[in-house]
C-alpha positions as a printed Julia matrix, in Angstrom:
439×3 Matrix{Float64}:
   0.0    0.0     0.0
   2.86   2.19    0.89
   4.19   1.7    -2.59
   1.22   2.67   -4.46
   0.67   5.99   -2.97
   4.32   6.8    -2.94
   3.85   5.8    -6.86
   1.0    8.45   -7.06
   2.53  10.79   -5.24
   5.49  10.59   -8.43
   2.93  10.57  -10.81
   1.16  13.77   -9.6
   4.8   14.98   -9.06
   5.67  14.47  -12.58
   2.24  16.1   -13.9
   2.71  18.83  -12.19
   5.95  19.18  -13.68
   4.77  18.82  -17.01
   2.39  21.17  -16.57
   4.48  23.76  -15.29
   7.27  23.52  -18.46
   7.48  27.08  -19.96
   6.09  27.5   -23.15
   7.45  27.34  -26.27
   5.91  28.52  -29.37
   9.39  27.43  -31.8
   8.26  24.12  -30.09
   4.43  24.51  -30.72
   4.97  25.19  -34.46
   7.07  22.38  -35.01
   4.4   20.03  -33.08
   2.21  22.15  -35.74
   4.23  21.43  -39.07
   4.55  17.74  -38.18
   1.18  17.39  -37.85
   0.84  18.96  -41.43
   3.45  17.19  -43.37
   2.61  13.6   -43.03
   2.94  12.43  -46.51
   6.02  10.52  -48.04
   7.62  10.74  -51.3
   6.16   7.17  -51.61
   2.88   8.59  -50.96
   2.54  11.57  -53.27
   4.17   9.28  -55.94
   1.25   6.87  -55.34
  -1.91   9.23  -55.56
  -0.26  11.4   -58.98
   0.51   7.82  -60.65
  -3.55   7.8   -60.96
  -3.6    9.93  -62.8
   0.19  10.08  -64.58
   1.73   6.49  -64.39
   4.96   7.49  -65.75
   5.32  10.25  -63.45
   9.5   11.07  -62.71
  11.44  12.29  -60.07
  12.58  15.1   -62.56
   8.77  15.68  -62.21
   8.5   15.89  -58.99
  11.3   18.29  -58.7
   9.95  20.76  -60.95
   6.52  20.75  -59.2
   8.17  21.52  -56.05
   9.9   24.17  -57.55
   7.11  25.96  -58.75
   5.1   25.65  -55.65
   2.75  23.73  -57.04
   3.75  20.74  -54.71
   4.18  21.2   -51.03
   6.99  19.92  -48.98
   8.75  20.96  -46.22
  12.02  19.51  -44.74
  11.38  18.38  -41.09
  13.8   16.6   -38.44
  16.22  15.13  -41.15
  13.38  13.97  -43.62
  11.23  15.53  -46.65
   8.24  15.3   -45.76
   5.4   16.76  -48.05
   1.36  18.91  -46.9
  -1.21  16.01  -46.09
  -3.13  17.41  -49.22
   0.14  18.06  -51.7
  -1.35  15.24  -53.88
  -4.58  16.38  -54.63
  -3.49  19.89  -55.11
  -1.28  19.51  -57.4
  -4.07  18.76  -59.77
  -5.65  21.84  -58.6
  -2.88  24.29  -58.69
  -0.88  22.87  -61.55
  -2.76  23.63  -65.02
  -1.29  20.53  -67.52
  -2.28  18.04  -64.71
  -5.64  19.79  -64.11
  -6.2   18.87  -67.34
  -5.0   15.63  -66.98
  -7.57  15.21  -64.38
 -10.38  16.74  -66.03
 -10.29  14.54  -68.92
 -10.1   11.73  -66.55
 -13.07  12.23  -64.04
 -14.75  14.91  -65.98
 -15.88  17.8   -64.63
 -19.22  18.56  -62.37
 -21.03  21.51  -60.17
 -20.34  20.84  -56.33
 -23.12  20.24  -53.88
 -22.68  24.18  -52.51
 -22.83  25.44  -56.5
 -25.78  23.43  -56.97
 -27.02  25.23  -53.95
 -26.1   28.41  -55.38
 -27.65  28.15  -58.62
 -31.16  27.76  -56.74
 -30.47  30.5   -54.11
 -28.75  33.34  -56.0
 -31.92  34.68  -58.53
 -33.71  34.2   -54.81
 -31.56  36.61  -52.81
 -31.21  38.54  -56.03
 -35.65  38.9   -56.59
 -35.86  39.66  -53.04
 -32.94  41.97  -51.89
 -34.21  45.04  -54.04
 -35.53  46.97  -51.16
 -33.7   49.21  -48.77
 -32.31  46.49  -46.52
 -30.75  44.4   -49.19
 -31.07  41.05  -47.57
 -33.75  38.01  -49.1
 -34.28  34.35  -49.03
 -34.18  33.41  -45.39
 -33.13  29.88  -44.0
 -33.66  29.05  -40.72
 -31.53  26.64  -39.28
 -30.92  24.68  -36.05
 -27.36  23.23  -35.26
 -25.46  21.54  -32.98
 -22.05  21.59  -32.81
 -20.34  18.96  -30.58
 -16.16  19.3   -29.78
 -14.89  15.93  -28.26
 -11.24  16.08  -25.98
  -9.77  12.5   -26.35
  -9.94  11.07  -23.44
  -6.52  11.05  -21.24
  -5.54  14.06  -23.0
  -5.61  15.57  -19.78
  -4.91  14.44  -16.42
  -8.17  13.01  -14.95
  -8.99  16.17  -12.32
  -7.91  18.95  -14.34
 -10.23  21.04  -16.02
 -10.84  21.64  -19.31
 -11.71  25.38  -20.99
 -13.18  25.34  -24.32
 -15.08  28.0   -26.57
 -17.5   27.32  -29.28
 -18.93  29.24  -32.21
 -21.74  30.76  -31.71
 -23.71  33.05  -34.42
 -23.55  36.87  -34.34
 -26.02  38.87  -33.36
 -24.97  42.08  -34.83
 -25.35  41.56  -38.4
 -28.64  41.96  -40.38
 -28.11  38.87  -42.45
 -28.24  36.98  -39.11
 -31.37  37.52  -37.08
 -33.37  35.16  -34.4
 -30.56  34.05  -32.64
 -31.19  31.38  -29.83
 -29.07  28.98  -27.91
 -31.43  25.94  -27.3
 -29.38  23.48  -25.12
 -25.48  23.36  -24.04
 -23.57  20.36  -22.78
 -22.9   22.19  -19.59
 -25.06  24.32  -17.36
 -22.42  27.13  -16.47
 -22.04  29.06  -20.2
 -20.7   32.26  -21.27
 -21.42  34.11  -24.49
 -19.07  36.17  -25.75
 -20.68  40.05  -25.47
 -21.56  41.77  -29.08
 -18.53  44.16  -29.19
 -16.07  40.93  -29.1
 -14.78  39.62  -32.77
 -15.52  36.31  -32.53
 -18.78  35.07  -31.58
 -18.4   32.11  -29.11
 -19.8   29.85  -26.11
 -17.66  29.58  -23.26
 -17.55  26.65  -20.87
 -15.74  23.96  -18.8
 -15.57  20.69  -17.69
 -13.61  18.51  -15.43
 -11.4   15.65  -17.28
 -12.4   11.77  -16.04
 -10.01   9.6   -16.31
 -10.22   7.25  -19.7
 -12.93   8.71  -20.88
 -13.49  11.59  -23.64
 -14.32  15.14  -22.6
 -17.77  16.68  -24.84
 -18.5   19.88  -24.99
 -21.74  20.67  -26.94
 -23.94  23.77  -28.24
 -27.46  23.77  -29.89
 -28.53  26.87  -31.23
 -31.04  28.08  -33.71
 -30.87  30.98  -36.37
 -32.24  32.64  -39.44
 -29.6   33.23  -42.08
 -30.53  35.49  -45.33
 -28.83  36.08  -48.34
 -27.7   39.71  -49.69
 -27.09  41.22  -52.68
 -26.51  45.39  -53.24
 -26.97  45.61  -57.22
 -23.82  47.83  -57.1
 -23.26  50.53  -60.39
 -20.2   52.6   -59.86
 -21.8   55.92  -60.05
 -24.11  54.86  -56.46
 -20.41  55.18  -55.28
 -19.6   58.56  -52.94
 -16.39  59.75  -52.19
 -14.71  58.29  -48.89
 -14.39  60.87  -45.69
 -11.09  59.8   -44.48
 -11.12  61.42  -41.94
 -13.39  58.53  -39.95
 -12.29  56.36  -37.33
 -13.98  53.36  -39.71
 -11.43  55.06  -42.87
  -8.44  54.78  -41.09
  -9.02  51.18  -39.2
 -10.16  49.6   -42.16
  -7.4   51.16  -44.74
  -4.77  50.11  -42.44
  -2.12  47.52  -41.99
  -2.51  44.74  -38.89
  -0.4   42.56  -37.8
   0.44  39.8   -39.12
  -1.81  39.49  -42.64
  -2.63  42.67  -43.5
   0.52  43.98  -44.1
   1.63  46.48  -47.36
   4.87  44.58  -48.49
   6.49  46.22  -51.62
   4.96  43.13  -53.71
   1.92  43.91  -52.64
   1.83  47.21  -53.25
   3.37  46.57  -56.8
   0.19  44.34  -57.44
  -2.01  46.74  -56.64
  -0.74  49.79  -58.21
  -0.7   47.48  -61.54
  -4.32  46.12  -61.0
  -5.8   49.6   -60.39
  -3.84  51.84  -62.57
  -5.21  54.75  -63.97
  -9.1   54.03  -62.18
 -10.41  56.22  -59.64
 -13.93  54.48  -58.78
 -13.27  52.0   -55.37
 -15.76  49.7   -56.98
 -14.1   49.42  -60.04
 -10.94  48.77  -58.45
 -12.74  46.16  -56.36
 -13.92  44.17  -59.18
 -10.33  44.24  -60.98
  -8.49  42.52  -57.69
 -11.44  40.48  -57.78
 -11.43  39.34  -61.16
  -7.58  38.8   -60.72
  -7.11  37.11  -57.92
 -10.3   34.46  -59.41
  -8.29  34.16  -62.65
  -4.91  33.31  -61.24
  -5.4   31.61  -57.64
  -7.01  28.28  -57.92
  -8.3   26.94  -54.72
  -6.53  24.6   -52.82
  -6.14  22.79  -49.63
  -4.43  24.81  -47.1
  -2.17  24.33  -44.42
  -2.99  25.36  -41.31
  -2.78  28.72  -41.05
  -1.37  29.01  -37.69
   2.34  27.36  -39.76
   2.03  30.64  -42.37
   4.42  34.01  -41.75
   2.01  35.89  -44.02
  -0.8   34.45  -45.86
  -1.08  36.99  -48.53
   2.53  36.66  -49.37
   2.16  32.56  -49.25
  -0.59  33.14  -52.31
   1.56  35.33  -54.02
   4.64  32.74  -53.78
   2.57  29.3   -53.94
   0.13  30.41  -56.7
  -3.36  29.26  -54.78
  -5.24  29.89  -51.86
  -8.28  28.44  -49.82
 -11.17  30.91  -49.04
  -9.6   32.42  -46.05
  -6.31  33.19  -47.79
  -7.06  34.53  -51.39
  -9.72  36.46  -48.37
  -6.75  38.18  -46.96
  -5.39  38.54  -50.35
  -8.22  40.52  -51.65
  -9.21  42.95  -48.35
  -5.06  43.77  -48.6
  -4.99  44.62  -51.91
  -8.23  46.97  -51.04
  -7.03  48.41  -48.48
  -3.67  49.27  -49.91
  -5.8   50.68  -53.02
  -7.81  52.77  -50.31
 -10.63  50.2   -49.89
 -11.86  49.66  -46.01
 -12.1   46.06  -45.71
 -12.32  43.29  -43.58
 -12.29  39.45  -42.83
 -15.7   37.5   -42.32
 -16.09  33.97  -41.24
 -18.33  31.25  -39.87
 -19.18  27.95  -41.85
 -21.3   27.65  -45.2
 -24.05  25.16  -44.42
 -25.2   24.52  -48.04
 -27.19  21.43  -48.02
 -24.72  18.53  -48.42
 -22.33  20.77  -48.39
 -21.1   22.09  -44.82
 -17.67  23.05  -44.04
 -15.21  26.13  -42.58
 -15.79  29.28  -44.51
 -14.0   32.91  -45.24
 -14.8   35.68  -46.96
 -15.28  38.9   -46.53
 -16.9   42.72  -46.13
 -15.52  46.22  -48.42
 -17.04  49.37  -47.56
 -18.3   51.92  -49.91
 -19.35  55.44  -48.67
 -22.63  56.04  -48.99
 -23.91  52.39  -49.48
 -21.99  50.51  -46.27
 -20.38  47.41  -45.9
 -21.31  44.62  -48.63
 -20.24  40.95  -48.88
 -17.69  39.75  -51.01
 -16.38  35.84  -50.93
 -13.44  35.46  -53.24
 -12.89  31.93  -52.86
 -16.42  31.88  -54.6
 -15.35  33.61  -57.28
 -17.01  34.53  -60.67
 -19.27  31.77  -61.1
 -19.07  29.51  -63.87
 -22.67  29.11  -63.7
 -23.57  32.53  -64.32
 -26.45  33.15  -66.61
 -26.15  36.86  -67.04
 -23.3   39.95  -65.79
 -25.42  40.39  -62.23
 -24.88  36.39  -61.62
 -21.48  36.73  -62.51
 -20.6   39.72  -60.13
 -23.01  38.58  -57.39
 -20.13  37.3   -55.09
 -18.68  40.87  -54.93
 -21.96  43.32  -53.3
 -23.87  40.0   -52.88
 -23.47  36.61  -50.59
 -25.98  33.25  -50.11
 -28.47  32.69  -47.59
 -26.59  29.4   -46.37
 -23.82  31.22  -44.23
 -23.13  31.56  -40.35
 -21.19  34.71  -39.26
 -19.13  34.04  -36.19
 -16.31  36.53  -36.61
 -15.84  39.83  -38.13
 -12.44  39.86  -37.73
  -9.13  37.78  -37.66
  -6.97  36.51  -34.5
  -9.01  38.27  -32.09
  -8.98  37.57  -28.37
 -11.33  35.01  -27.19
 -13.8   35.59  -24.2
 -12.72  35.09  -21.79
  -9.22  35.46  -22.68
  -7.41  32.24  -23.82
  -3.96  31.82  -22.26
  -2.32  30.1   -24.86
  -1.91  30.59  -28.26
  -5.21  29.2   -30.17
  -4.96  26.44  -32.73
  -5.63  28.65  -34.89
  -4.24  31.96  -34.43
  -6.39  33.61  -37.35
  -9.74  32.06  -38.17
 -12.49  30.64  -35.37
 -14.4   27.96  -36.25
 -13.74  24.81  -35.22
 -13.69  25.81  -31.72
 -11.01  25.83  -28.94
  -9.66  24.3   -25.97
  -6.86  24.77  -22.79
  -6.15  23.3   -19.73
  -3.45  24.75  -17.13
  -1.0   22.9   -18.8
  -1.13  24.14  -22.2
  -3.34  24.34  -25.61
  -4.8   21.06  -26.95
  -4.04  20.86  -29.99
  -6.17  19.23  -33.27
  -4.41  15.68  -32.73
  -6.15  15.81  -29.26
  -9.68  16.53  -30.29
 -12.01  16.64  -32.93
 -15.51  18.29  -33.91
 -18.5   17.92  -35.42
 -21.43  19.66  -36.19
 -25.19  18.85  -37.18
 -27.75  20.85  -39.01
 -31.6   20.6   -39.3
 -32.75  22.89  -42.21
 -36.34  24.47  -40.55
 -37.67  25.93  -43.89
């Protein structure tokens, strides 16, 4: 008996230790990285030899070169993105093609979705309030701790999304049922929209945190015409915030201010400059798996050098490249619940005096399914009715505060957790979310 508790006694010893070890974020990114770059040369080789059989090394070498395949040298090895594969028949045009003439090529579930919604929105945001085609929609969005990820007694912090109630495309807001009876929601004025609670760890068991809420999500669209466009006052408080760099994505390197000069050259109208950085960045950023984003120095840059960008990056592309152009902009996320079609989502909001802020999503693009010029501009002034909004900006401070760095240092949407003894990372959890479509 003596034994056993002087074992425990080492055990708590050592836990306590562990938890007391100072942090390290060198060491956290590396943790991060390794969790990224999983695949083998074996691997990659594997998944393109579907598609190319006689792929070469001399191949591979020149892929990497261009950016168009990711890899990444880590602890002696070369090790390439979990996703390198599959983009490179995204990013990379010949084997696109190669692709394409393979499997063909089809609308996704969320276009299909679009197609429907968009003449909605577009028949019934003509009025003063620009917003049509309501969904209501009741989800519940479940974040699971592996179990003996922490010590059995310590307690766990997590935060949730939760949808916005300060934006008129979001109305009707109401949390149904939590997990845990002691919540906090995150007060209007804060960035990102979240649930707050906690929960005590039980020894070889997993640790669920859940949310149920219920909202009614509408669809914009502003018919913009250059000539409804005022000159900006920049002499606001809104002006200068939204026209100005922020650490550590919005930031005016020579490169980008190169771009922008060359994209906007000779035009005075702010919506006509929008719609050229628009049109450019659709035309020469494919969309790709990303990284997460946590591992990037500067995502804007990272497009600019790699040559494609999910919907959060060629996001931060776009609202830098307006602001540098004199453009107030700025990011907007929350998931896109298309029917059969849910997942993380970014986009964005520009501001034009004497209309307000509008929706733009980049990542959507210029739709290939447009029927007329209003379809095909819709994305920039216009958004769908199968969004939620849970942050209006980027790398915010949680409520309450988070101690450690997040998991993801930009976007929130997947939801966070802590304990005393550090961040819990995404290889210690996972999340899930369910939605009931009310009309």
């Amino acid at each position: 008996m003596r034994y056993l508790i002087t074992i425990l006694i080492l055990a708590a010893i050592v836990g306590y230790t562990h938890a007391q070890e100072p942090y390290s974020w060198e060491k956290d990114l590396h943790h991060r990285l390794k969790y990224d770059f999983v695949r083998t040369k074996e691997d990659v080789v594997k998944y393109i030899k579907q598609y190319i059989p006689d792929v070469t090394d001399r191949q591979i070498a020149t892929w990497e070169k261009t950016n168009a395949l990711e890899g990444m040298d880590l602890d002696g090895k070369h090790m390439y993105f979990r996703n390198a594969a599959p983009n490179l028949f995204r990013i990379d045009k010949k084997c696109r093609e190669i692709k394409n003439l393979k499997e063909g090529v089809s609308l996704s579930n969320s276009q299909k979705a679009v197609i429907k919604n968009m003449p909605e929105v577009m028949a019934e945001a003509n009025g003063m309030s620009h917003i049509g085609a309501p969904k209501r929609m009741q989800v519940t969005f479940t974040l699971t701790v592996d179990a003996d990820a922490v010590p059995a007694g310590e307690k766990i912090r997590c935060w949730l999304p939760y949808p916005r109630r300060d934006n008129a495309r979001q109305t009707d807001v109401r949390l149904l049922s939590t997990s845990e009876k002691k919540v906090k929601i995150a007060p209007i004025k804060h960035k990102h929209s979240t649930v707050y609670m906690e929960k005590v760890a039980q020894a070889g068991k997993p640790t669920v945190f859940s949310e149920t809420f219920e909202y009614v999500s509408y669809g914009a669209w502003y018919n913009l015409k250059p000539e409804d466009i005022k000159p900006y006052d920049k002499t606001t408080k809104l002006y200068k915030e939204y026209t100005a760099e922020r650490e550590k994505h919005i930031i005016f390197t020579p490169e980008l201010r190169k771009l922008a000069a060359e994209l906007t050259e000779g035009e005075t109208n702010p919506l006509r400059k929008a719609k050229k950085i628009f049109r450019y960045i659709t035309a020469n950023y494919p969309w790709a798996s990303a990284r997460e984003y946590s591992t990037i120095e500067n995502i804007p840059m990272y497009v600019l050098k790699n040559r494609h960008g999910d919907c959060g990056q060629v996001s931060l592309l776009f609202i830098t490249l307006c602001r540098i152009c004199g453009i107030p902009a700025h990011f907007q996320s929350g998931l896109m619940l298309h029917p059969n079609a849910t997942n993380l989502h970014d986009w964005s909001e520009i501001y034009f005096e004497g209309i307000g802020w509008v929706p733009v999503d980049q990542s959507f693009g210029m739709p290939v399914y447009a029927h007329n010029e209003d379809e095909l501009w819709f994305f920039l002034g216009g958004i769908d009715s199968w969004r939620l909004i849970a942050n209006d900006d980027y790398g915010m401070a949680l409520y309450p505060k988070k101690k450690y760095p997040r998991s993801e240092t930009v976007d929130f949407q997947r939801g966070e957790v802590e304990w005393r003894g550090g961040n819990l990372y995404y290889d210690q959890w996972n999340y899930q979310w369910e939605i009931k479509y009310l009309n």
